[in-house]
VOGU-3710 file (C-alpha; in Angstrom, 3 decimals, decimal comma):
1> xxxxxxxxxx> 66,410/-5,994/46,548  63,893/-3,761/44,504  60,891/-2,801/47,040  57,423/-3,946/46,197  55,138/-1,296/43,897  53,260/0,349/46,428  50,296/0,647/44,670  49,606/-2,780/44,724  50,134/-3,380/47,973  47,192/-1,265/48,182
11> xxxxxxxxxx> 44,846/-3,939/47,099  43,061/-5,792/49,636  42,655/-8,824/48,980  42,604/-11,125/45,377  40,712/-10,176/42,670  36,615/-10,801/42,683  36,200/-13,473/40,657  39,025/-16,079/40,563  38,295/-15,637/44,483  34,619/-16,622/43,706
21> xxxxxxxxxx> 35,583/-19,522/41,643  38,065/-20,867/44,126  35,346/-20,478/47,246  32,631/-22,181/44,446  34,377/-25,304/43,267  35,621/-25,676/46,995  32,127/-25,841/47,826  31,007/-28,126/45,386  33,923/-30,671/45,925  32,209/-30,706/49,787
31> xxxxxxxxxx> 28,846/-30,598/48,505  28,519/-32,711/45,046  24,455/-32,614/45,226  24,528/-29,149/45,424  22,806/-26,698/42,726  25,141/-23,948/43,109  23,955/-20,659/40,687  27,289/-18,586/39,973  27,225/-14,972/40,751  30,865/-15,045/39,332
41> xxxxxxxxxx> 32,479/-13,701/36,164  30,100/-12,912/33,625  31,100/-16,166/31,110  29,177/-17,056/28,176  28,104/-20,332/27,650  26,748/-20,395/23,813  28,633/-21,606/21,216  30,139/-19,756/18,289  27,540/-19,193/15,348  28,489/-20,782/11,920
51> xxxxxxxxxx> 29,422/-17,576/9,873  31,592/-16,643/12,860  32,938/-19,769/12,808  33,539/-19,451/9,095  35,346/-15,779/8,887  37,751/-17,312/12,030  38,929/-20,334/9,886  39,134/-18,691/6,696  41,814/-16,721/8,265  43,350/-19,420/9,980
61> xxxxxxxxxx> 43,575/-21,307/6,850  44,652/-17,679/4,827  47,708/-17,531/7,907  48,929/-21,126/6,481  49,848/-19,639/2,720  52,241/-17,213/1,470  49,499/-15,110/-0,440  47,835/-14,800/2,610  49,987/-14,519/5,720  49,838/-11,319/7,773
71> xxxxxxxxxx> 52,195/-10,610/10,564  51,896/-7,585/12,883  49,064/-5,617/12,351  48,035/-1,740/12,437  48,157/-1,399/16,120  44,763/0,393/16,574  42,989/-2,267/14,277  41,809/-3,777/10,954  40,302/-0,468/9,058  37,636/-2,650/7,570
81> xxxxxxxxxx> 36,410/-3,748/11,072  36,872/0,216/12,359  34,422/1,271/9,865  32,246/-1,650/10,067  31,985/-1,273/14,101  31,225/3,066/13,234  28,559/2,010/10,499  26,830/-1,135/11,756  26,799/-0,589/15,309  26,895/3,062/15,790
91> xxxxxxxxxx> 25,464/4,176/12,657  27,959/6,969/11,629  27,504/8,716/15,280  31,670/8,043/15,420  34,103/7,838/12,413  35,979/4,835/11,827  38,949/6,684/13,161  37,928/7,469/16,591  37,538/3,300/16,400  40,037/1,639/18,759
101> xxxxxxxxxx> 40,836/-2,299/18,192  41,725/-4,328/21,027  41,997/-7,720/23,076  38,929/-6,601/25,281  37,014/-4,361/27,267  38,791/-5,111/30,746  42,719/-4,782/28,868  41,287/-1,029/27,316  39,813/-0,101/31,044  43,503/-0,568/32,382
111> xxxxxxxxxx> 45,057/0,887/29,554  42,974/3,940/30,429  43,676/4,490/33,971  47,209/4,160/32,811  46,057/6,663/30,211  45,050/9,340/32,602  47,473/8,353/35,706  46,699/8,581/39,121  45,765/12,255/39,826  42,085/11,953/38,689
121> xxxxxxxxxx> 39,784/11,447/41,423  37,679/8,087/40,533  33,935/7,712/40,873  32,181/4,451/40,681  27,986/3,089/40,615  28,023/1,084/43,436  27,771/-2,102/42,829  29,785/-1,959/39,979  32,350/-4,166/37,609  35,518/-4,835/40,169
131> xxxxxxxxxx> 38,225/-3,589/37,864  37,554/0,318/37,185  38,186/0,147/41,390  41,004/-2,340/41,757  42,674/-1,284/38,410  42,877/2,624/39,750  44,587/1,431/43,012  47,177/-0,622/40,938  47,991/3,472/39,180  47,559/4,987/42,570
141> xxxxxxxxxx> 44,783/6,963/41,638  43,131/5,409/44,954  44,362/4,429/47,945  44,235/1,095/50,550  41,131/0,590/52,651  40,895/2,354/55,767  41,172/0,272/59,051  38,062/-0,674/59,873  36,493/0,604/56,623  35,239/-0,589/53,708
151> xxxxxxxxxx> 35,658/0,985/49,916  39,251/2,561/49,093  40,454/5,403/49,849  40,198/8,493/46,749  37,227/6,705/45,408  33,716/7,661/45,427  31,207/5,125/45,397  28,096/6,317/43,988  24,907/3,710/44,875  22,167/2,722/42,567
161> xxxxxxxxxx> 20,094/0,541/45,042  16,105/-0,073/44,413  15,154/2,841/45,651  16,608/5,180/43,361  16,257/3,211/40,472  19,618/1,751/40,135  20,646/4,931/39,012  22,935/6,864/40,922  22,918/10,484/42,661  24,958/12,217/40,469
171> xxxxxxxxxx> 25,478/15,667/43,232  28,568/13,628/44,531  30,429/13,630/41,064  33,775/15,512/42,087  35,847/17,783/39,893  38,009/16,649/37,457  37,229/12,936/38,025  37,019/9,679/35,907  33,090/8,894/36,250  33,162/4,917/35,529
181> xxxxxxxxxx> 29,372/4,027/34,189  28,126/0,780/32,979  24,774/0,713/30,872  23,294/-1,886/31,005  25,211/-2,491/34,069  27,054/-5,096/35,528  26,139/-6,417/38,092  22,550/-5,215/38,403  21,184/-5,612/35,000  19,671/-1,988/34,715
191> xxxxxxxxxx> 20,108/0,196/31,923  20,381/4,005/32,146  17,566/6,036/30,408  18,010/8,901/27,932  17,312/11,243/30,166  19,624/9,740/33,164  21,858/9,950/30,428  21,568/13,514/29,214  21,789/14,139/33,451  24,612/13,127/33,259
201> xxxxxxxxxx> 26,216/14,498/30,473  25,224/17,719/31,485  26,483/17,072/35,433  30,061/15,804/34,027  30,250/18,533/31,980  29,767/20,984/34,148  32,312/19,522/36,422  35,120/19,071/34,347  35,302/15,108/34,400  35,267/11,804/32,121
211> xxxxxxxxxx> 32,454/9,596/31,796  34,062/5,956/30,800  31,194/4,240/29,806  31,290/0,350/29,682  28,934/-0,708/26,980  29,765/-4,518/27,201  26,198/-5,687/27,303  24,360/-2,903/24,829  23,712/-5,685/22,305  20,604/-7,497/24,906
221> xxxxxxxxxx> 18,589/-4,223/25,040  15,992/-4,653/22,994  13,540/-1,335/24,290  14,180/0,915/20,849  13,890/3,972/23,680  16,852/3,112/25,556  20,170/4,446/24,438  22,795/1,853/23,376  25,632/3,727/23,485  26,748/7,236/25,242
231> xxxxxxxxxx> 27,637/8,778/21,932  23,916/8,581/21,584  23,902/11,900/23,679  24,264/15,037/22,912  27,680/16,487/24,425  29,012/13,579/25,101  31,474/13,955/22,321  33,310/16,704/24,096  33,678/14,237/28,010  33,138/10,640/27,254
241> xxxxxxxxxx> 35,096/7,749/26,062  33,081/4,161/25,118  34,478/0,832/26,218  32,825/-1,803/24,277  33,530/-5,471/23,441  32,081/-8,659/21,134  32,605/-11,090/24,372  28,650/-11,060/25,094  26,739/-10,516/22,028  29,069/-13,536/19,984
251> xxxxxxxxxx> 30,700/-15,418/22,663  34,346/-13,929/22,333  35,077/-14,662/25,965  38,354/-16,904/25,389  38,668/-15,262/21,751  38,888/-11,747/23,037  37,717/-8,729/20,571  36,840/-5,278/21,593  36,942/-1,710/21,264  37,299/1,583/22,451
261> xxxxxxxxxx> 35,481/5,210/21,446  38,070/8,081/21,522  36,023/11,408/20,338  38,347/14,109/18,342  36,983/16,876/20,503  37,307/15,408/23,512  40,836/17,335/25,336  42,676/17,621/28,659  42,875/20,678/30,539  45,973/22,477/28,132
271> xxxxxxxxxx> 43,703/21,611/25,149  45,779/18,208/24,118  43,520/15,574/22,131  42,427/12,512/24,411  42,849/10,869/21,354  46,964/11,939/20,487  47,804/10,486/23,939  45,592/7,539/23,330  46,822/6,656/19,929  50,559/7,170/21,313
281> xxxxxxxxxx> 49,908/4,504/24,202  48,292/2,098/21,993  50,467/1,887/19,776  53,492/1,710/21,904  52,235/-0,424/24,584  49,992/-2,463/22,552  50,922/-4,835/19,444  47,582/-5,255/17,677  44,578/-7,534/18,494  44,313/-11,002/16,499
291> xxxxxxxxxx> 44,474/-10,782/13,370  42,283/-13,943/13,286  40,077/-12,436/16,199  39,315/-9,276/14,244  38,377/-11,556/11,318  35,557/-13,043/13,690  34,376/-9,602/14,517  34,233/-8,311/10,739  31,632/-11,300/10,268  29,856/-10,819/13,350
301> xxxxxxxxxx> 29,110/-7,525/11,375  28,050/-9,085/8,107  24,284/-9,371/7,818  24,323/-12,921/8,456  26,651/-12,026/11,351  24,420/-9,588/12,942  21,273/-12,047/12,639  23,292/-14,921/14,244  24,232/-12,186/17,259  20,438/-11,397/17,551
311> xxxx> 19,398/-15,312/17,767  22,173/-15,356/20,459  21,468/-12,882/22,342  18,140/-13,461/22,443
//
């Protein structure tokens, strides 16, 4: 009998939040007066905005004619919706090119430690979204918790408490590491500065590492001061990628949209392009998100889209 990956074995226990909703609607089946306030996944609760709702079922209804059936897909995504996400959201910083489609933010954050293996040290803000930890145990890039311990092993947990900030000490960045930072972050709500941003650039840099920065939630800062995305940065071209996703700003939760930043000058160690070994694992492992999903994005990005996504958010 085939022995059991290793790696997973690893993990300590079941993942954050179908845990949380198992001990929550336990607790409410005990307790049905109960108020109970989730801190759980990060769902959205809105629904879909009417010229959202309008580019999905055009396509649907496009997918039921001969004229206008599509079957696979270009693996790394519609190129209207690639430039569309480099003109309206990042105005130009990123060509339409470095644009990666996909079925989420949380499928591209696993695709990445699969991406760069398991020899890169990981570093992590403290609190911080469960999966850049539990997905870089399942590629061995971390090990099982110690006995007695807490945290995994080969990962270094960086805190952002009150009192600095809820930014974190950046001295303890390693060599040659994946730095996982999420702006505005999850769980804690703060968002990083431009100048804890430039910081950082600079510190990673220096030491040789990979910021992944999860962007998820850039669309509810509303300070014009406060950078929306890393790219904003200068340097960052050359060691960070962007995770992003439409799930918060229009409600693509169950839908599932999002995207991923790959910068051309950004290279390993022997000078290879991040974005050669990128493209080759996308399109090998990965099929293409929804054709009717990426519909709903490209009118998210209309201007009637983006005004429905500010209401929302708001």
């Amino acid at each position: 009998m085939l022995k059991r990956n290793p790696h997973l074995a690893n993990l300590a226990s079941g993942y954050l939040f179908p845990e949380i909703a198992k001990r929550r609607k336990a607790y409410a089946l005990s307790h049905p007066d109960a108020r109970i306030i989730s801190l759980g996944i990060g769902n959205t609760t809105e629904p879909l905005t009417p010229h959202i709702v309008e580019g999905l079922r055009a396509e649907v209804e496009n997918l039921g004619t001969p004229e206008g059936y599509s079957g696979y897909g270009d693996e790394t995504g519609l190129t209207a919706l690639r430039a569309k996400i480099a003109g309206v959201l990042y105005k130009n910083i990123v060509s339409p090119e470095e644009v990666f489609i996909s079925d989420g933010a949380k499928c591209d954050i696993g695709r990445l430690q699969y991406l760069f293996g398991s020899c890169s040290p990981v570093v992590v803000q403290d609190p911080a979204y469960p999966v850049y930890v539990d997905g870089s145990v399942m590629v061995g890039a971390a090990g099982a918790v110690p006995p007695g311990g807490s945290g995994y092993a080969g990962v270094t947990y960086l805190p952002c408490t009150a009192s600095n900030g809820f930014f974190p000490d950046l001295s303890d960045i390693p060599r040659d590491s994946l730095v996982y930072i999420c702006s505005p972050n999850n769980p804690t709500g703060a968002v990083a500065t431009r100048e804890q941003l430039e910081r950082l650039v600079r510190t990673v840099r220096d030491a040789g590492s990979v910021i992944i920065f999860d962007s998820a939630y850039s669309s509810f800062i509303r300070d014009p001061a406060l950078p929306l995305s890393i790219f904003e940065i200068e340097g960052a071209r050359e060691c960070a990628i962007e995770v992003s996703s439409f799930s918060k700003p229009i409600g693509f939760t169950g839908v599932r949209l999002g995207w991923t930043i790959v910068p051309k000058e950004l290279a390993f160690a022997d000078g290879t392009p991040v974005i050669q070994d990128w493209t080759r694992l996308m399109t090998t492992i990965f099929n293409g998100a929804s054709n009717i999903a990426q519909k709903g994005g490209l009118a998210s990005l209309d201007p009637e889209g983006v005004a429905e996504t500010r209401a929302l958010t708001d």
